[in-house]
C-alpha positions in Angstrom: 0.0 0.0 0.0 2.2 3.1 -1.4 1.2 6.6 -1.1 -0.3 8.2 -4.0 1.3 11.6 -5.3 1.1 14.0 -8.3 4.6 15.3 -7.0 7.2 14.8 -9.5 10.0 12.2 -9.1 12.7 13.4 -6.8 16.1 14.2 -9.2 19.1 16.0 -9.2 19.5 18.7 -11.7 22.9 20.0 -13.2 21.7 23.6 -11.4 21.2 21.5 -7.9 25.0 20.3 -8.7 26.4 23.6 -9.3 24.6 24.9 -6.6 25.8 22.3 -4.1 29.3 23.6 -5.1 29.0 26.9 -3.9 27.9 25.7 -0.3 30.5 25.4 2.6 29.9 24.6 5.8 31.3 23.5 9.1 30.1 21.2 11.7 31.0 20.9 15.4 30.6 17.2 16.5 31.4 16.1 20.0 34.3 13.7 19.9 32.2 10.3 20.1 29.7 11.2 17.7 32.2 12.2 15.4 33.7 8.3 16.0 30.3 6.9 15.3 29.8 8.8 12.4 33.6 7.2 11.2 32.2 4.1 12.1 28.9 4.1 10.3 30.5 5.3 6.9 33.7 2.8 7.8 30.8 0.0 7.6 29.1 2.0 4.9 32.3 1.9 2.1 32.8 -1.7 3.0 29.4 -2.7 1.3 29.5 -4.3 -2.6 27.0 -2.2 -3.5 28.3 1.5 -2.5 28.1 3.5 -5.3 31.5 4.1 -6.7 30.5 8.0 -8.2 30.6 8.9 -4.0 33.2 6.6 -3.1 36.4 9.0 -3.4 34.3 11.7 -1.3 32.9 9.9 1.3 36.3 8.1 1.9 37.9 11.4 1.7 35.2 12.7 4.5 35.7 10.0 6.6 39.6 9.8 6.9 39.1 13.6 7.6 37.1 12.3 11.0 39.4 9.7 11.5 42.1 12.3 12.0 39.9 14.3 14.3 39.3 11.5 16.7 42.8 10.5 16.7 43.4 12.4 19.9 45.5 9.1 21.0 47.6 6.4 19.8 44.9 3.8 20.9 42.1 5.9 19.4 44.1 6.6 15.9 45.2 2.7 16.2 41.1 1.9 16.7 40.1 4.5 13.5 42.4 2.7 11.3 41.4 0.0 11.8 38.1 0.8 10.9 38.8 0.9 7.0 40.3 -2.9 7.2 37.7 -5.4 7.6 40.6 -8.3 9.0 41.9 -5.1 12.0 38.1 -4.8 12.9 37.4 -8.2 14.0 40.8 -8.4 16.0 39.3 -5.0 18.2 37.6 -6.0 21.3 35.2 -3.1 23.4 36.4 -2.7 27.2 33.1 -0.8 28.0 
């Protein structure tokens, strides 16, 4: 049972693109949501079906945050790991 609509399909036009371009903006993330936001897109790139087009900036965006929640050798060790499924399985949570 979908919903009915007369909207028009959702698309991206060449004008959103270029549009897009122009915008900047900053975010300011507490430390730990910044790591599970590395995590999520960590787990994210590893998946067979990510779409390639995004791949370069969503890797790009998320070794970014790794470097910000590096703020120890055991946290930068941890974030690295991240991008290697065989490190990931060898981490173990002390919480």
């Amino acid at each position: 049972m979908g919903l009915k609509t007369d909207a028009p399909p959702l698309e991206l036009t060449y004008e959103d693109v270029l549009d897009l371009q122009r915008v900047r903006h900053h975010f300011e993330f507490e430390g730990f949501f910044a790591f599970e936001v590395l995590a999520a897109l960590q787990l994210a790139l590893r998946h067979p079906d990510f779409p390639e087009p995004m791949r370069g900036h969503v890797q790009a965006f998320a070794e970014a945050l790794a470097n910000v929640v590096s703020v120890s050798a055991n946290l930068a060790r941890v974030a690295k790991a991240g991008f290697d499924p065989k490190e990931v399985s060898s981490l173990k949570s002390k919480a």
